[in-house]
C-alpha positions, 0 to 999 in steps of 0.5 A: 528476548521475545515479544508475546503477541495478543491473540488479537494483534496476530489475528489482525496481522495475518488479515493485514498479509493476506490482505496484501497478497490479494491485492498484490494479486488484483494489481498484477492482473491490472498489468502492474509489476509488484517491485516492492512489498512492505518497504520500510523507513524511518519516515514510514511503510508502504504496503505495495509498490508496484510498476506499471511502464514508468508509473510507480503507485504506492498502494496502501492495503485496508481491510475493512469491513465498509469501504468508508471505514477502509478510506477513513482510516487513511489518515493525513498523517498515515498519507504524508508517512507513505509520501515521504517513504515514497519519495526515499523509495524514488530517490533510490531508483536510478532512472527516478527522473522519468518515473511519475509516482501515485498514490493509491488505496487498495481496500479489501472487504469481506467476500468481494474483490479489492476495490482500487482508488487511483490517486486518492491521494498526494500530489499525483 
């Protein structure tokens, strides 16, 4: 059986990928590795994962069109959903005790390079 998609859900979808994948880019030119993308559990998805020594940030992706929009959107209940697929991600890690987890925003806007907040939010 398969699903038909709205026009404007698939439109939304492939902004949301190649969102993702410019971001993936900005981050790796920071110096980070990307170890995971878009790794799902039943507590919720994480756009990014990626490591930079024994820091893990966990990278939620918005486009939008302002910056406010993209942080407003980031709501309590979308944070504790990534806190707590970042802790079934952590707990998986055999070296998990020496690693320190982040929590970051990556927002992508029309016709300018990602802007990447650190810690925006959780217990980093």
């Amino acid at each position: 059986m398969t699903v038909n998609k709205s026009p404007s859900r698939v439109k939304a979808q492939k902004l949301g990928h190649r969102s993702e994948r410019l971001a993936a880019w900005a981050l790796r030119l920071k110096g980070y590795r990307i170890v995971e993308r878009r790794f799902r559990t039943k507590q919720g998805e994480i756009d990014i994962i990626a490591r930079k020594g024994d820091l893990v940030a966990m990278v939620e992706v918005k486009a939008r069109n302002t910056l406010d929009d993209a942080i407003n959107s980031v709501t309590a209940t979308t944070q504790r959903r990534i806190e707590n697929a970042g802790d079934i991600w952590l707990s998986r890690q055999r070296d998990h005790a020496r690693l320190s987890i982040r929590f970051d925003i990556m927002v992508v806007v029309p016709r300018k390079w990602p802007y990447h907040f650190k810690g925006a939010f959780g217990g980093a």
